[in-house]
N, C-alpha and C positions, 0 to 999 in steps of 0.2 A: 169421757168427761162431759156434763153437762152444760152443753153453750148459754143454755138460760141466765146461770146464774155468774156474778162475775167471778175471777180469782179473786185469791181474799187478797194478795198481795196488792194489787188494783182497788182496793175497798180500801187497805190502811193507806198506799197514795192520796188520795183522795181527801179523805179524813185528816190526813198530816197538813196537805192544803190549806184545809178550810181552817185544820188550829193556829194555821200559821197566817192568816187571812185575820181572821178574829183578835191574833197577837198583834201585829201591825197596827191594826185599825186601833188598837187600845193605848198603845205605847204612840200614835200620832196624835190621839186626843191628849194623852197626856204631855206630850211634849208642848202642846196648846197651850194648855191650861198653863205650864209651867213658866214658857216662855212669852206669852203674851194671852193672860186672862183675859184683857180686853177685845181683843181678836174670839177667842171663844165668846164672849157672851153676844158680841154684835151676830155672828155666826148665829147664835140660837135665836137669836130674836128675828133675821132675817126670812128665818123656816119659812111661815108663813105669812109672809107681804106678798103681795103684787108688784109686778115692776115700779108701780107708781108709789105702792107704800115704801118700797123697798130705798127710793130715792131719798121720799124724804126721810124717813129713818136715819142714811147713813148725812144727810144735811144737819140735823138736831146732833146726831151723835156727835158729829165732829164740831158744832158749833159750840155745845158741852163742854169740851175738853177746853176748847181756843179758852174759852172761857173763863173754865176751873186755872187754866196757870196762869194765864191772867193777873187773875184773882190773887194766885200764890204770889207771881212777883212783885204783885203790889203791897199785900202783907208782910212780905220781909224786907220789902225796901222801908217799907213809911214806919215799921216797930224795930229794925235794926236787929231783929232776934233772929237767934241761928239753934234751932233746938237738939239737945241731946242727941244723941246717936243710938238712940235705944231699938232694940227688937220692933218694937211699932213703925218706927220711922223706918226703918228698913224696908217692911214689908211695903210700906206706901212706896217709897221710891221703885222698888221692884215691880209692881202693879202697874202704876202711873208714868213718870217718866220713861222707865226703862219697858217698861210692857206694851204702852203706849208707842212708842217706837218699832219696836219689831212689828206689831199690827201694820203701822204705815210702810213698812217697809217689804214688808211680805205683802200686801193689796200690791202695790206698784211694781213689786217684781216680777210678781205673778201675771199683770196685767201688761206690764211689757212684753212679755214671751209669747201671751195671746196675741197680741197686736204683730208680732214678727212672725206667727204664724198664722194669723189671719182669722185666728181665731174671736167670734163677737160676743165674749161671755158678759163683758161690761152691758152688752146692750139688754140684758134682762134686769138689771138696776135701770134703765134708762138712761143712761148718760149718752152725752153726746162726747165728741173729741174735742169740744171748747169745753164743757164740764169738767173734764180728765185734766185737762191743762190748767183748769181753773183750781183744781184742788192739788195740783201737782204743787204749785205754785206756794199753793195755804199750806201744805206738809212738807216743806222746805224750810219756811218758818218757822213753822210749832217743832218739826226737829230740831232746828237752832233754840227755840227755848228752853224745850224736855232738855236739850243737855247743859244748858247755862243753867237750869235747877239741878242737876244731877250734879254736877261740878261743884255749886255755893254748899250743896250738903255733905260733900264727902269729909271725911279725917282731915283733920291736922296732918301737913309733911308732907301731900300728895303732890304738891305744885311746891315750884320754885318761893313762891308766899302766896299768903294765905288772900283772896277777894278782898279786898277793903269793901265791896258791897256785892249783891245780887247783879244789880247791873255790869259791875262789871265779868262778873262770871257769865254774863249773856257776852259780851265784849268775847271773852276769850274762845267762846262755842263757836260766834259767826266768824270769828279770823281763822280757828280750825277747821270749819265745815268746807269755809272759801278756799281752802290752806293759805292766806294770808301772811298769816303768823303773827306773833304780839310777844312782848317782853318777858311772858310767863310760860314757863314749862314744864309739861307734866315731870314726877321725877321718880316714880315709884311706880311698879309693873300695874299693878290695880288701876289707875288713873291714866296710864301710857295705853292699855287695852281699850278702857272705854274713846279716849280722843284717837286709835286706830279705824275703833268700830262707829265713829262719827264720819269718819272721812269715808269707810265703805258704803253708810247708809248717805253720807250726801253724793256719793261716788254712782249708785244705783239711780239716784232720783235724777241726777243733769246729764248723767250720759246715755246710762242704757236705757231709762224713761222718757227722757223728754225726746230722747235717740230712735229709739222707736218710734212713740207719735208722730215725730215729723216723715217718718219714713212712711207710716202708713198714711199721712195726708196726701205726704207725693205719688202712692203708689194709687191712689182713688182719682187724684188732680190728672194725670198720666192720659193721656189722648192715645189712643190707638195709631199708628203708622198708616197712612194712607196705602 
């Protein structure tokens, strides 16, 4: 047999690899796209910044957003209007609040794990560990909002009664995110899931986030033993 050339059995491994390489990579973009559009597009816009574009990029980005719900709670507090539940509005809340959320939650997760392995991926954004904390902080919030919208817009019969206003549907997100708890209960598995997966994403952000940080401050603070 010829040593030059490889087995073919060694040529189809190879080739099975790389379709299974190419498969992954396709089915993770799309799981992106699906699960948090907004996460893909800051991704595509980040390609090519500089650390320093790159900063303020995700400053504007997220200054956007604070902004856009905002905007939203103040429009449905001061018109009292709660809009149909049609295909349109759906897609927005899936986009925005809810896509909007996964994005912060996967940054912070992802950046926890660097930091307990010491890994400095953050530092090609430029942030410092007062930055990280400083946004940790602003996406604690804006979670508590994204779901006090997500909550004022769902169905009829999801809670114990319906929000007498927006604000108070912010009411019921920050007593779930704190688990406080408040008078109203979710009561139907749709509504029970999302205020489960509030308590996970505020669960990541004050334990294993902010848990991390402080462990990588103390691990940098740490003096050598004489």
């Amino acid at each position: 047999m010829c040593r030059g050339h490889p087995r073919p059995w060694v040529t189809g491994v190879a080739s099975m690899k790389d379709a299974t390489s190419r498969v992954a990579r396709i089915l993770g973009v799309a799981c992106l796209v699906l699960f948090s559009p907004t996460r893909a597009v800051i991704d595509r816009l980040k390609r090519d910044c500089d650390p320093a574009g790159k900063k303020r990029l995700i400053n504007r980005w997220n200054d956007f957003f604070l902004a856009l719900f905002i905007a939203a709670i103040a429009t449905a507090y001061l018109t009292h209007v709660r809009p149909r539940l049609t295909l349109a509005i759906w897609v927005l809340l899936w986009i925005f609040p809810v896509g909007r959320v996964d994005e912060m939650w996967y940054a912070f997760w992802r950046d926890a794990f660097d930091r307990l392995r010491g890994v400095d991926a953050g530092n090609s954004s430029g942030f410092s560990m007062v930055d990280r904390l400083r946004y940790l902080i602003r996406s604690y919030v804006e979670v508590t909002i994204n779901f006090g919208i997500l909550y004022f817009f769902l169905p009829a019969g999801m809670f114990t009664r319906p929000f007498r206003s927006i604000l108070e549907a912010l009411y019921f997100s920050a007593t779930t995110i704190t688990t406080a708890g408040c008078d109203i209960f979710p009561c139907r598995a749709f509504s029970q899931f999302w205020c489960i997966y509030e308590l996970a994403v505020g669960f990541t952000l004050v334990v294993v986030t902010f848990g991390s940080y402080i462990a990588r401050i103390g691990s940098v603070q740490k003096l050598p033993d004489d």
